[in-house]
Phi, psi and omega in degrees: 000112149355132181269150177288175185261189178278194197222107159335137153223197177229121186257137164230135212205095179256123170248164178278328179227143174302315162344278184307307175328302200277347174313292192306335146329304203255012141275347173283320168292312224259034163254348180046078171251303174268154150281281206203156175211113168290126167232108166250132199286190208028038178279155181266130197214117165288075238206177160236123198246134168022090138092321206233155174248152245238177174196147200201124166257125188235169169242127156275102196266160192221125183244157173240133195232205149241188186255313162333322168276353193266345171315308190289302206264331138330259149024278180292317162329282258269336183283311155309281183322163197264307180304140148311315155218089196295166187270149147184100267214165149215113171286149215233130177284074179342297211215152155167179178308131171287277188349311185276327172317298223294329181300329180291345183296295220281339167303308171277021177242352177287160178236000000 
């Protein structure tokens, strides 16, 4: 019998610049934090900042990660980033291809 995985999430993480996203992207990869970290620019985002509300086009990166790991790759977000106080959310994956869970485990468990 197969040992069970860790339980996947989904990090969603908005940068100001395509720049930034991808430095922290490809620290997230090569620290084996991320599996992978999907970025897409141009989103619009709509929020409230100190009191007032704010409008921003940002790129959204999306990591995939384990929830055993998002302490560590918070963490390294949070030691990058530029916002003072960046988003970085995690959704838990419910379902998916095993074969891409088990490579997202075994990817993120190198140290």
């Amino acid at each position: 019998m197969a040992e069970p995985l860790p339980q996947p999430v989904a990090v969603f993480m908005t940068f100001p610049s395509l720049e930034d996203a991808n430095r922290v992207a490809t620290a997230l990869v090569d620290e084996h934090l991320a599996a992978c970290v999907n970025l897409l620019p141009g989103v619009r985002s709509v929020f409230f900042w100190e009191g007032a509300r704010e409008e921003a086009t940002e790129v959204l990166a999306v990591a995939k990660t384990t929830q055993q790991r998002f302490g560590d790759l918070a963490a390294r977000v949070k030691s990058l980033h530029g916002y003072s106080v960046p988003e970085v959310i995690a959704l838990p994956i419910v379902e998916g291809n095993e074969s891409y869970l088990r490579w997202l485990a075994e990817t993120v468990s190198k140290s």
